[in-house]
PDB file of N, CA, C and O in Angstrom:
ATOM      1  N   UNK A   1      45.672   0.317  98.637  1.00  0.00           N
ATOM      2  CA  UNK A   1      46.072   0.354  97.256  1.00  0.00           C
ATOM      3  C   UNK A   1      46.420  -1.040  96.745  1.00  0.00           C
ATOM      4  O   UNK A   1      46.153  -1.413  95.603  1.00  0.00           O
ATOM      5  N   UNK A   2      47.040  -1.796  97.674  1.00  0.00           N
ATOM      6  CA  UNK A   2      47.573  -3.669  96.879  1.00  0.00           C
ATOM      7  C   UNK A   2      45.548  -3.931  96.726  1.00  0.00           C
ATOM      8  O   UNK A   2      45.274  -4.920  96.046  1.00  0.00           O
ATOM      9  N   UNK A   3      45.022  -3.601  96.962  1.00  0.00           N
ATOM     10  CA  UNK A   3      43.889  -4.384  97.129  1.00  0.00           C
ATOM     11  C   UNK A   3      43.152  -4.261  95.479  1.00  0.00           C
ATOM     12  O   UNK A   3      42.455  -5.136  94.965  1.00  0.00           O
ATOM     13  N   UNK A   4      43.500  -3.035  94.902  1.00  0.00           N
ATOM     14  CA  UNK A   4      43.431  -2.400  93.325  1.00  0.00           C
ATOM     15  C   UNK A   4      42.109  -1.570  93.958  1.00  0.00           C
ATOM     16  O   UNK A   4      41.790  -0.655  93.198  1.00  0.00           O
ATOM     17  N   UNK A   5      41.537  -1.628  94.766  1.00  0.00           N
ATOM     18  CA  UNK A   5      40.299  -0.273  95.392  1.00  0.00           C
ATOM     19  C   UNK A   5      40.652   0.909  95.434  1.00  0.00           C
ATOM     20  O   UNK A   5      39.703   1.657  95.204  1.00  0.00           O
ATOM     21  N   UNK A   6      42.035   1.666  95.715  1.00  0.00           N
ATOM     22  CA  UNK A   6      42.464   2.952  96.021  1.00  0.00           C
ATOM     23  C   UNK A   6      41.641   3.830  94.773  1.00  0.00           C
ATOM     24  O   UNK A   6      41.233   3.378  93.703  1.00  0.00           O
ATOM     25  N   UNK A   7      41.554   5.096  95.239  1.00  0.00           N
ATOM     26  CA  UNK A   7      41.051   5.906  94.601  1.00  0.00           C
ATOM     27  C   UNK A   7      41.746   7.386  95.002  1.00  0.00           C
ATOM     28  O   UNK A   7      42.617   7.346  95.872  1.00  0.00           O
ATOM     29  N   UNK A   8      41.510   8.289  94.594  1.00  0.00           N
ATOM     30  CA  UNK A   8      41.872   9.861  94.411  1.00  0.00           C
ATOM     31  C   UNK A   8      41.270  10.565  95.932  1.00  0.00           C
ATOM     32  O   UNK A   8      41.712  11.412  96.709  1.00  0.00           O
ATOM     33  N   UNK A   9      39.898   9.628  95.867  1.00  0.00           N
ATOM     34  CA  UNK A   9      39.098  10.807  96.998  1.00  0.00           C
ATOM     35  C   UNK A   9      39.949   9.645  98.425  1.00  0.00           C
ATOM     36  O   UNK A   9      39.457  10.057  99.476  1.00  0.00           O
ATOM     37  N   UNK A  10      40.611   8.864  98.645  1.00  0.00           N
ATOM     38  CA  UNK A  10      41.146   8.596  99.692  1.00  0.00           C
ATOM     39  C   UNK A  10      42.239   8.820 100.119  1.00  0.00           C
ATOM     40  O   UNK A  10      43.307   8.690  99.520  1.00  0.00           O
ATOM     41  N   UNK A  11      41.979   9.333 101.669  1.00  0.00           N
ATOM     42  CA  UNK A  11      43.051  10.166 102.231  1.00  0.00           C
ATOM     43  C   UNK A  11      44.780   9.563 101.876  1.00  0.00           C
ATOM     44  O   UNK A  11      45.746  10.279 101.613  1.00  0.00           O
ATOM     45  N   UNK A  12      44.760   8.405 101.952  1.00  0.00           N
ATOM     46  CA  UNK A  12      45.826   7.677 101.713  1.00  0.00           C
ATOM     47  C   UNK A  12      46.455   7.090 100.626  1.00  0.00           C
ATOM     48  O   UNK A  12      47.350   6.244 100.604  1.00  0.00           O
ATOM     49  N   UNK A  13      45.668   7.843  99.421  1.00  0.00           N
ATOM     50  CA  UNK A  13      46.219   7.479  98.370  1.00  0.00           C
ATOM     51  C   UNK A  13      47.398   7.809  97.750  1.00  0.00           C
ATOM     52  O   UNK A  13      48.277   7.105  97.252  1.00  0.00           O
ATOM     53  N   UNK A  14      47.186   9.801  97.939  1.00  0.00           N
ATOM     54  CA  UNK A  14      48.407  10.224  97.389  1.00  0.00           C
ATOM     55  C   UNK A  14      49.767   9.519  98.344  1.00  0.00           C
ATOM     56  O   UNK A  14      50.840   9.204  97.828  1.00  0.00           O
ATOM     57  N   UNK A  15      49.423   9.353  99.907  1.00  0.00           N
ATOM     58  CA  UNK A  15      50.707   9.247 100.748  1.00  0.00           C
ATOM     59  C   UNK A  15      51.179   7.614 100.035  1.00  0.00           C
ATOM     60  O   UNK A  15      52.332   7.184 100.020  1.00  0.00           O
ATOM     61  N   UNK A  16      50.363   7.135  99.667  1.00  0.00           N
ATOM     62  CA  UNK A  16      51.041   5.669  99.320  1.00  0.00           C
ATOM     63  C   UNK A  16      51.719   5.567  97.877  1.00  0.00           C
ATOM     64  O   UNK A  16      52.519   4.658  97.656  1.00  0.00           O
ATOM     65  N   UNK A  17      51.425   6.412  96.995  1.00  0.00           N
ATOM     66  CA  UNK A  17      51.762   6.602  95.497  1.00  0.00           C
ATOM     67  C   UNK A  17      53.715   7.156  96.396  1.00  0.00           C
ATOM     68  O   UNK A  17      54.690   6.406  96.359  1.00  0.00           O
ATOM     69  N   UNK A  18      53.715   8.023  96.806  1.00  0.00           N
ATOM     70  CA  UNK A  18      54.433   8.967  97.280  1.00  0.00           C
ATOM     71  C   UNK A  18      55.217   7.897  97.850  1.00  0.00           C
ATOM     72  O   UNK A  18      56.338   7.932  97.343  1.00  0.00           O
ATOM     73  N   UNK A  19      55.099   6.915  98.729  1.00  0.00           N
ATOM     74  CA  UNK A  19      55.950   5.771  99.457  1.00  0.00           C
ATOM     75  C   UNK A  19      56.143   5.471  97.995  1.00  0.00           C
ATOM     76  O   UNK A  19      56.938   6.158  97.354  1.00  0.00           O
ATOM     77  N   UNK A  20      55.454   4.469  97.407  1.00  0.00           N
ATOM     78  CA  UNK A  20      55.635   3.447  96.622  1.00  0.00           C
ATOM     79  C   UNK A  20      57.398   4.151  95.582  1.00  0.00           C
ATOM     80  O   UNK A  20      58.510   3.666  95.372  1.00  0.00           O
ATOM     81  N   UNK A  21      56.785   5.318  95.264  1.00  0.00           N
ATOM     82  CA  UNK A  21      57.701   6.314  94.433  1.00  0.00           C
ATOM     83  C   UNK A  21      59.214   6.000  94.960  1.00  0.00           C
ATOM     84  O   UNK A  21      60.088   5.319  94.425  1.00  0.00           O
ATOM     85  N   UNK A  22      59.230   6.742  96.216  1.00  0.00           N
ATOM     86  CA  UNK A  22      59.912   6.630  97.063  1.00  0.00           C
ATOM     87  C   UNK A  22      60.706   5.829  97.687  1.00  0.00           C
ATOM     88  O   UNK A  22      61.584   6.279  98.423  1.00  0.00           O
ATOM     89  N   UNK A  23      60.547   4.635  97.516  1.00  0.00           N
ATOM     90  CA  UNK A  23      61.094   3.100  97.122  1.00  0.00           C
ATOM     91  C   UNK A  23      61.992   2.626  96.374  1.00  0.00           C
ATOM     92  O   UNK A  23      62.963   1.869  96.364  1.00  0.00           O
ATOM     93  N   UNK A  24      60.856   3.871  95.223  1.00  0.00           N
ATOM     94  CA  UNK A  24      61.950   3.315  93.511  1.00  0.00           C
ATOM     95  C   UNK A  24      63.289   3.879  93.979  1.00  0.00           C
ATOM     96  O   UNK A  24      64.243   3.115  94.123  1.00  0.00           O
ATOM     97  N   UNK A  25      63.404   5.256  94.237  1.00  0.00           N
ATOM     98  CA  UNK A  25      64.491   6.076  94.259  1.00  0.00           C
ATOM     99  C   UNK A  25      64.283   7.005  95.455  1.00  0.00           C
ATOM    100  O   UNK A  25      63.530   7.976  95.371  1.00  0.00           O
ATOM    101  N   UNK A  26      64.974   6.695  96.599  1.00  0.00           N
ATOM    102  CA  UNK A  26      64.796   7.392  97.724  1.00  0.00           C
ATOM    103  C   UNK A  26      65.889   9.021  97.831  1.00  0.00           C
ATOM    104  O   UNK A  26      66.144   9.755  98.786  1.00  0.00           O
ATOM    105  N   UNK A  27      66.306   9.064  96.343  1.00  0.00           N
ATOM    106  CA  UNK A  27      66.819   9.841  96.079  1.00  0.00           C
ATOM    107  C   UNK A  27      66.355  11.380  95.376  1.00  0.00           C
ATOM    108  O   UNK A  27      67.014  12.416  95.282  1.00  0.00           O
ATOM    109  N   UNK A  28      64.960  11.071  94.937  1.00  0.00           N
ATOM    110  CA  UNK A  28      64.533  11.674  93.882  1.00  0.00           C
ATOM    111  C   UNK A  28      63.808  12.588  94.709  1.00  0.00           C
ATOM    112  O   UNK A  28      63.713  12.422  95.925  1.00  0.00           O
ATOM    113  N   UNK A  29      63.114  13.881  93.881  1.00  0.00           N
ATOM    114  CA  UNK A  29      62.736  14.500  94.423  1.00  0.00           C
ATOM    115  C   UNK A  29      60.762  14.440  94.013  1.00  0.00           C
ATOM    116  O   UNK A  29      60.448  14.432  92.822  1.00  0.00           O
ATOM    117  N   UNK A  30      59.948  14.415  94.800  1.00  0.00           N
ATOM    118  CA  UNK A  30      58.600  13.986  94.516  1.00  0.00           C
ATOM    119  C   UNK A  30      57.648  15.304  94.203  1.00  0.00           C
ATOM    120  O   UNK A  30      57.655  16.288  94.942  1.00  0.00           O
ATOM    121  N   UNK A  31      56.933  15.215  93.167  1.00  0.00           N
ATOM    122  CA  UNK A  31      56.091  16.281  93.208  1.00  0.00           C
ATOM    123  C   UNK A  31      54.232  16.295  93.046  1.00  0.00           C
ATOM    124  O   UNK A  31      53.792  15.687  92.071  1.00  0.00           O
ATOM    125  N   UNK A  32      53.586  16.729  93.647  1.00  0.00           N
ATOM    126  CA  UNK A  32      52.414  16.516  93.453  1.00  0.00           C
ATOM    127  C   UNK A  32      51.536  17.681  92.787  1.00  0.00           C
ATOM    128  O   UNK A  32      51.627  18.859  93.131  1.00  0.00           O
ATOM    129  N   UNK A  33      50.867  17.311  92.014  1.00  0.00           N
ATOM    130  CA  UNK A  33      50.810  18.644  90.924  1.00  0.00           C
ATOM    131  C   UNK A  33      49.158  18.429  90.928  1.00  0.00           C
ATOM    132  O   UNK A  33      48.775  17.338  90.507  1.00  0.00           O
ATOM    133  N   UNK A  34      47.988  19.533  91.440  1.00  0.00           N
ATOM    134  CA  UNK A  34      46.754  19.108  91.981  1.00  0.00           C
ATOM    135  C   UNK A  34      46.257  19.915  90.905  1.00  0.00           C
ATOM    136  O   UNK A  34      45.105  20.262  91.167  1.00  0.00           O
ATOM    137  N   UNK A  35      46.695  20.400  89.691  1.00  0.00           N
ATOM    138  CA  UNK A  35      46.380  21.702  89.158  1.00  0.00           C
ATOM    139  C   UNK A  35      44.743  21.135  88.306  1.00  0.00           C
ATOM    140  O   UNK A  35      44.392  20.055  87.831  1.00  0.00           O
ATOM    141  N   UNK A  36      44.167  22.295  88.420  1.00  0.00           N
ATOM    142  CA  UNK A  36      42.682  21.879  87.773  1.00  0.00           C
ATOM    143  C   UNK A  36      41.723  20.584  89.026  1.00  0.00           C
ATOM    144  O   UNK A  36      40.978  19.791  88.451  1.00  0.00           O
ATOM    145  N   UNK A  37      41.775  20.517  89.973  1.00  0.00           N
ATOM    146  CA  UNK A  37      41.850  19.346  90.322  1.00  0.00           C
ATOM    147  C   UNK A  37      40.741  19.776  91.098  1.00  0.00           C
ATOM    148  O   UNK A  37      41.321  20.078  92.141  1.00  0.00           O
ATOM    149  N   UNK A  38      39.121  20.089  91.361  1.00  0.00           N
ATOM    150  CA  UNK A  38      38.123  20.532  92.111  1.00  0.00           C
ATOM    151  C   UNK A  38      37.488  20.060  93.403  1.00  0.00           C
ATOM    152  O   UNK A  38      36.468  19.371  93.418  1.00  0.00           O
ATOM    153  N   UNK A  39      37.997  20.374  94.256  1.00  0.00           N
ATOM    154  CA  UNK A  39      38.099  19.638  95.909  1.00  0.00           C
ATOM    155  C   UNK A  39      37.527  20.884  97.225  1.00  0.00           C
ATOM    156  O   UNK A  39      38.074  21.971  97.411  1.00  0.00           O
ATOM    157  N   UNK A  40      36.703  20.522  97.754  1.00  0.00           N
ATOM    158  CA  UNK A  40      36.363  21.165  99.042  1.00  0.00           C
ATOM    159  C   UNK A  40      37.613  21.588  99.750  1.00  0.00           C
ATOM    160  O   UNK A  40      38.569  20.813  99.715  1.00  0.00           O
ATOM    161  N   UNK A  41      37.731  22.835 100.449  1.00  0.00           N
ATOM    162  CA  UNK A  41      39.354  23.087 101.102  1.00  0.00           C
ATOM    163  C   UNK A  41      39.158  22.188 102.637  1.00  0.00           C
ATOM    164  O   UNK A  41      39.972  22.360 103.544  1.00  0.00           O
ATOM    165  N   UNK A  42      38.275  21.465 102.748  1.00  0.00           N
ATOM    166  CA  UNK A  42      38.561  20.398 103.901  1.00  0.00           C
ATOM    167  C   UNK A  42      39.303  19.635 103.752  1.00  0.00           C
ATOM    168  O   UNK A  42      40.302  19.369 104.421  1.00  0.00           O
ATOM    169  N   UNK A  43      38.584  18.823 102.121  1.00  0.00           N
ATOM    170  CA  UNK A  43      39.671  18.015 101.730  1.00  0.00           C
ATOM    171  C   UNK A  43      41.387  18.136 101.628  1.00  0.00           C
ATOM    172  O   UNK A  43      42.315  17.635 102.263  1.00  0.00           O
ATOM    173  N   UNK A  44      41.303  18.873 100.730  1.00  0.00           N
ATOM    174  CA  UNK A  44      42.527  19.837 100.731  1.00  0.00           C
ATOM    175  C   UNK A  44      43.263  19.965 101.504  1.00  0.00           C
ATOM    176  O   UNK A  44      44.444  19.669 101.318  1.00  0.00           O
ATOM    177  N   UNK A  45      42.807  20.452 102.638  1.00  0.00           N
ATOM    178  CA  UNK A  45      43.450  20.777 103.941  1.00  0.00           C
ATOM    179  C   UNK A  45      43.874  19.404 104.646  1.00  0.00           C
ATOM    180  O   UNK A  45      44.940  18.930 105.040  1.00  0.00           O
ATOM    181  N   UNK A  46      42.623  19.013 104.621  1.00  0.00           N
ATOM    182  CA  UNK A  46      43.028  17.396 105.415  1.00  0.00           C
ATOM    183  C   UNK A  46      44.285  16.520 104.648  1.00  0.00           C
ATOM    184  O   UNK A  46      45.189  15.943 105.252  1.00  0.00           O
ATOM    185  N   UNK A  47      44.097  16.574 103.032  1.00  0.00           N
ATOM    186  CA  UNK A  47      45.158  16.004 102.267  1.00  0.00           C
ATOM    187  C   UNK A  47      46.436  16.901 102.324  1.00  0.00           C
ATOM    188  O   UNK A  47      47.407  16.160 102.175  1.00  0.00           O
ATOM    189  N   UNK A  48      46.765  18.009 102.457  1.00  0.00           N
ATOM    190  CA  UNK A  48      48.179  18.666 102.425  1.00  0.00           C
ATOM    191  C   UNK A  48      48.582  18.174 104.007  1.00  0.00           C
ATOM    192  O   UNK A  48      49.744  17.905 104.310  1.00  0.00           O
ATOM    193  N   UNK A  49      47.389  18.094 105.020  1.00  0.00           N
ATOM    194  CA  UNK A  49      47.842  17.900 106.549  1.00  0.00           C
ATOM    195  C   UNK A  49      48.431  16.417 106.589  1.00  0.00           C
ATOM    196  O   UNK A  49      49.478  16.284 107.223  1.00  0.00           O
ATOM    197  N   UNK A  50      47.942  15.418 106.055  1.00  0.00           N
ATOM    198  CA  UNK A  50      48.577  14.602 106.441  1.00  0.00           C
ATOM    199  C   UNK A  50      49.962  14.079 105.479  1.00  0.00           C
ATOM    200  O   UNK A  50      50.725  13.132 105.666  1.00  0.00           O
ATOM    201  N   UNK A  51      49.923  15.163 104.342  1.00  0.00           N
ATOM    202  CA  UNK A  51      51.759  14.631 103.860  1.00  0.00           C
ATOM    203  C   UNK A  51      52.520  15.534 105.002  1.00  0.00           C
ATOM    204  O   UNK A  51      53.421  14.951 105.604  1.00  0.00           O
ATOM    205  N   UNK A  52      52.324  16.522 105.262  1.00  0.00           N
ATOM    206  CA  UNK A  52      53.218  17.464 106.255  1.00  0.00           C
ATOM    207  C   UNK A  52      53.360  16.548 107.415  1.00  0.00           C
ATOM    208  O   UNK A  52      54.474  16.427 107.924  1.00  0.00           O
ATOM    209  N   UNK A  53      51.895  15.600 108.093  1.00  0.00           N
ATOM    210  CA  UNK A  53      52.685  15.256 109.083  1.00  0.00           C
ATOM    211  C   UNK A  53      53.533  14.048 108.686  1.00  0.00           C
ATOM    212  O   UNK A  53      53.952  13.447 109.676  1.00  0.00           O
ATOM    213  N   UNK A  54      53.830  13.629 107.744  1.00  0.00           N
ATOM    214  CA  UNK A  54      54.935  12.373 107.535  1.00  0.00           C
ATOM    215  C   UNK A  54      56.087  13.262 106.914  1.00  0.00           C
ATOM    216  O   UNK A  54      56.911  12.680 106.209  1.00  0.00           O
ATOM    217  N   UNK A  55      56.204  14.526 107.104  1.00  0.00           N
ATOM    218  CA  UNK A  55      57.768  15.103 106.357  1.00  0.00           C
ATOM    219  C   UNK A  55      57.555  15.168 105.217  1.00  0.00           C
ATOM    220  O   UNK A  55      58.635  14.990 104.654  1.00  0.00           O
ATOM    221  N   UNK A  56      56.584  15.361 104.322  1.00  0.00           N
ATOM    222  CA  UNK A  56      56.610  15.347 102.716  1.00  0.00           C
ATOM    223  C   UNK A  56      56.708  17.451 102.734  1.00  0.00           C
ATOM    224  O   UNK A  56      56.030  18.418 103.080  1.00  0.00           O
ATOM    225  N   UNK A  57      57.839  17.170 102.198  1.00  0.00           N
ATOM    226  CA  UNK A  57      57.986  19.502 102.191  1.00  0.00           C
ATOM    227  C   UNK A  57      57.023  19.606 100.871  1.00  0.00           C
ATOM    228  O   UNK A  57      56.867  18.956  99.838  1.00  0.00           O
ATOM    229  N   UNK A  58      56.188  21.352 101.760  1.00  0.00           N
ATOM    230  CA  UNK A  58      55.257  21.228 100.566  1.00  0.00           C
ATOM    231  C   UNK A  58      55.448  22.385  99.755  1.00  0.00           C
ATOM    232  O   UNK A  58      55.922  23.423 100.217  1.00  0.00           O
ATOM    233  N   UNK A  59      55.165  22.276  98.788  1.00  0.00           N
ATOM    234  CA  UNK A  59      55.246  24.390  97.965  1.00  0.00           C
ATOM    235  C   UNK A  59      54.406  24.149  97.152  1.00  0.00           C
ATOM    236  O   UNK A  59      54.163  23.173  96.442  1.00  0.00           O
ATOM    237  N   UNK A  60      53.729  25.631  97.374  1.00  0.00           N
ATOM    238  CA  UNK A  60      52.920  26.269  97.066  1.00  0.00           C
ATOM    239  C   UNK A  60      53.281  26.823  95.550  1.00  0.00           C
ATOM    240  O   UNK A  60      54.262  27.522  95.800  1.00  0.00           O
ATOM    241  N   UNK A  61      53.124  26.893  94.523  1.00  0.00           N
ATOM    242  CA  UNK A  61      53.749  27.447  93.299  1.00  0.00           C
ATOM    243  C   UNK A  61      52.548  28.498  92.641  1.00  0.00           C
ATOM    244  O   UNK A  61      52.669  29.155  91.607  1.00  0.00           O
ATOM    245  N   UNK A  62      51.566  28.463  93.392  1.00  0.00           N
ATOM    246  CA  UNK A  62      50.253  29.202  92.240  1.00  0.00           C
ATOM    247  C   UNK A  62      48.984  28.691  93.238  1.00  0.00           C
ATOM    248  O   UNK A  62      48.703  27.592  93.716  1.00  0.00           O
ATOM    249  N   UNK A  63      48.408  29.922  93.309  1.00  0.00           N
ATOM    250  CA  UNK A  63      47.189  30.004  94.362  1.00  0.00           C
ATOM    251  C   UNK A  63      46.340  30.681  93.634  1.00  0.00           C
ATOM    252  O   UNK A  63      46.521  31.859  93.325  1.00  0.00           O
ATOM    253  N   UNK A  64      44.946  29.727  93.163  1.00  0.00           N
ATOM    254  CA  UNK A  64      44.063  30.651  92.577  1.00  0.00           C
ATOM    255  C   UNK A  64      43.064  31.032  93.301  1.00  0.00           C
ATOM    256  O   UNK A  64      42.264  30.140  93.585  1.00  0.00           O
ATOM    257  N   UNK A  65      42.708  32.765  93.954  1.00  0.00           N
ATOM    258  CA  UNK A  65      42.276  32.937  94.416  1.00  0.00           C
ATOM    259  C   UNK A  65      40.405  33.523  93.674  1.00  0.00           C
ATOM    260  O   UNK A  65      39.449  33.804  94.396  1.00  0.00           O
ATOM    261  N   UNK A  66      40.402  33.546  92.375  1.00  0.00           N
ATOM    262  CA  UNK A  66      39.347  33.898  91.485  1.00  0.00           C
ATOM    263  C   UNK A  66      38.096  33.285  92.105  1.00  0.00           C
ATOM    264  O   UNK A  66      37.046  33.866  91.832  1.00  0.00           O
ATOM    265  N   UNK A  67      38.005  31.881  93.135  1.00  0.00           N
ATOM    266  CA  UNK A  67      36.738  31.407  93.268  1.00  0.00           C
ATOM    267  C   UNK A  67      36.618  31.963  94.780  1.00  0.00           C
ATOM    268  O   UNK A  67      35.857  31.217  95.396  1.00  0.00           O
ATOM    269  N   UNK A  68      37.094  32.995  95.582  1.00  0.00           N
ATOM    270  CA  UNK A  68      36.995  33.500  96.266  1.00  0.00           C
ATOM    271  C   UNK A  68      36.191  34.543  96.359  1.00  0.00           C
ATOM    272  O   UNK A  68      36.032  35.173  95.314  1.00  0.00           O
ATOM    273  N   UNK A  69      35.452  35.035  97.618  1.00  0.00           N
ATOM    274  CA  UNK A  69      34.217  36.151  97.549  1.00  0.00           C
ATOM    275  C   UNK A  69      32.794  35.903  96.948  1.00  0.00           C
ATOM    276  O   UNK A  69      31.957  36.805  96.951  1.00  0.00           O
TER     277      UNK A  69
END
């Protein structure tokens, strides 16, 4: 991300927005809001897996299951 290259589709983007945040106010509470946001569930998966493994707690608020079946 210092490099100004970061982008959305890299794994390490959200976790570094999330540090950087996190910096400001190690007090605050962080939220990541993916809504509308059209991604393979690899991705997905791979991106929720690696905030869980650094301790980022995750919730679930709304699961659209309509593109299912």
């Amino acid at each position: 991300m210092a490099s100004g290259t970061a982008s959305m589709n890299d794994n390490g983007y959200n976790l570094e927005l999330f540090r950087i945040a996190h910096a400001a106010d190690p007090n605050v509470k962080l939220f990541l809001n993916d809504y509308n946001v059209v991604s393979n569930s690899y991705s997905t998966n791979q991106r929720l897996d690696t905030l869980a493994q650094v301790g980022v707690p995750i919730w679930a608020t709304e699961l659209d299951v309509g593109s299912f079946g």
